[in-house]
C-alpha angles and dihedrals in degrees: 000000000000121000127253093289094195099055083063102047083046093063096037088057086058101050093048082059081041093054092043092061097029075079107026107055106039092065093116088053096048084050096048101047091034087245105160107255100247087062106106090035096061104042087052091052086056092047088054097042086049089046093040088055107046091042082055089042095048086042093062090059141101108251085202097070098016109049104068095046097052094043090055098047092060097043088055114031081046105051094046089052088051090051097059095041088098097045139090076257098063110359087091090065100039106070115193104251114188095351090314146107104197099122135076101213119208125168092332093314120111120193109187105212096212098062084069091035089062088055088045098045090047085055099052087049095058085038088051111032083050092062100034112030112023089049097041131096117214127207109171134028078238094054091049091044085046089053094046099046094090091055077050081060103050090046098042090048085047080046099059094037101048101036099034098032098029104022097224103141083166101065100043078053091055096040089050086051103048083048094056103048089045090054085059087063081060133079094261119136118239088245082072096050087060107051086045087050089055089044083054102046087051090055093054091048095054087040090049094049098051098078131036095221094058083054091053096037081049091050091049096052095054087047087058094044083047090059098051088061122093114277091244084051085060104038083063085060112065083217109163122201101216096060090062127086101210110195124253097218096049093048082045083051100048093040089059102058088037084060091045097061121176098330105014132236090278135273104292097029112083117128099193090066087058090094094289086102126034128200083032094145090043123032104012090033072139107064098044096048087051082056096050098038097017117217096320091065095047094047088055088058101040085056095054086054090048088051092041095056092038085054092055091046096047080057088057096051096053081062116096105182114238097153144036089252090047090059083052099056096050101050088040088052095042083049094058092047088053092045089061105037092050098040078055100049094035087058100049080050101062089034094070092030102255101117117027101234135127132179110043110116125215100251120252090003113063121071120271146102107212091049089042089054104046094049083045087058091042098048079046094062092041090061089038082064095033081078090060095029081058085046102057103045088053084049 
């Protein structure tokens, strides 16, 4: 039985876009540093021909035999490599880059380990909540709170490595978050949610509080949100600009896609990736492909992720869960869709200031190997249960 084929057209359409602006919008790094001016491009065509590859090579295997070893792999080789990222063993190798150490540096590559611990971790949590929630029945809010608190543990343990030791609020955000929507696909009461909600929004707090610049970043996203409300909304707030330090990257942001307009000033053509706005082929891709092909273009792109995530869905709900490992497969499958539908969201959201958050990269689009890669490995394994997934609805 043949994987899912559009999955992969799909993701071979983004990282086309991806390609395209790979060369396009670091033109101001490769002249400042005297890099030749195919360099990004081609290290991103080699990123896509190595992901394209191993998502057409997963896809050829037996879940069955395939799944559990690949998903544990990545849990645990990536969370030791996480754990020593801060000792003798590792630190040499992981150089603090903005204000962050979230990348192990060899030879000028730099693989950041949390980007396959994401795909891991979502793993263990369809293993797990397979074993533990869906076939448990709960008597008590103390019962349900007793049976999560190991997961508590696991997140509390990725919380203090990636937001102490590497300083990516953003990802254990986005990890909290992608825990949360696959529990509502268990048997847990509402009552649960809440108390979890009020354990998340703690964490954030405390997250938010260590550092100045998350304050600020935090200020600045309630002052933009501020100024999307009516004007009679606002003259009931005493809200004074000066007081607020509104980011420059976020106003560099914001002035891009308002310069691009509907269609954009034309590949190539772009004037905010001329140094005005940093990380443009990375973290606000976004941004500077709205001010080279306008709206239009990054609605295009917004509706193939949106395909892409309602694909993968569309493969979870042709599962009907006969076995432990089919329940796998289909929380496994639904955590991959949410990881990639709220990486997405939560990135347009920084881009234009309404959510203080930096780091988390556009799949398949924005610059970089090791996101690139693990996406690569989870689409595999999508594509790897989108043959039984085939099977058993001809059966």
């Amino acid at each position: 039985m043949a994987a899912d084929k559009w999955i992969y057209v799909i993701v071979s359409i983004l990282l086309g876009f991806g390609l395209v602006f790979s060369y396009s919008l670091p033109v101001y790094l490769e002249t400042r540093y005297g890099w030749s001016e195919f360099h990004f491009f081609i290290r991103f065509l080699g990123f896509s021909v190595l992901g394209l590859s191993i998502m057409y090579f997963l896809s050829q295997c037996n879940p069955d035999k395939c799944i559990s070893k690949i998903g544990w792999s990545l849990l645990i080789i990536g969370a030791i490599i996480i754990i020593l990222m801060p000792t003798p063993i590792l630190a040499p190798f992981c150089p603090v880059i903005k204000g962050a150490r979230r990348w192990i540096t060899i030879y000028k590559f730099s693989i950041a380990p949390v980007e396959f611990f994401k795909i891991g971790l979502i793993y263990f949590f369809a293993w797990s909540f397979s074993r533990k929630l869906i076939s448990t029945h709960f008597h008590s809010l103390k019962e349900e709170l007793m049976a999560l608190s190991p997961y508590i543990g696991v997140l509390g343990l990725t919380a203090v490595y990636v937001v102490i030791y590497q300083s990516d609020l953003g990802e254990t955000l986005l990890i909290l978050m992608v825990f949360y929507v696959m529990l509502i696909f268990t048997k847990l009461s509402p009552k649960t949610f809440a108390v979890l909600m009020i354990g998340g929004i703690i964490v954030f707090v405390i997250g938010i509080s260590q550092k100045a610049y998350r304050l600020e970043r935090l200020k600045s996203s309630f002052y933009n949100i501020y100024l999307l409300l009516p004007k009679s909304i606002q003259d009931m707030f005493d809200v004074k600009i000066s007081s607020i330090d509104i980011s420059y990257q976020i106003r560099q942001s914001i002035n891009a896609i308002h310069n691009g307009g509907l269609t954009g000033v034309g590949i190539g053509n772009g004037e905010l990736k001329m140094g005005f706005l940093s990380d443009v082929h990375t973290d606000f891709v976004l941004a500077g492909i709205a001010e080279e092909i306008g709206f239009l273009g990054v609605f295009a792109i917004m509706i193939l992720i949106s395909l892409l995530v309602w694909r993968i869905l569309k493969i979870a709900n042709r599962i009907e869960p006969k076995t432990h490992n089919d329940y796998v497969y289909k929380l496994f499958t639904v955590g991959v869709a949410i990881l990639i539908a709220l990486e997405t969201i939560l990135n347009i959201m920084g881009i234009v200031g309404l959510f203080p958050l930096k780091g988390l990269p556009i799949p398949f689009v924005s610059y970089g190997g090791s996101s690139t890669i693990a996406f690569s490995i989870a689409i595999g394994m999508v594509l790897m249960i989108s043959k039984k997934s085939k099977l058993e609805e001809n059966e």
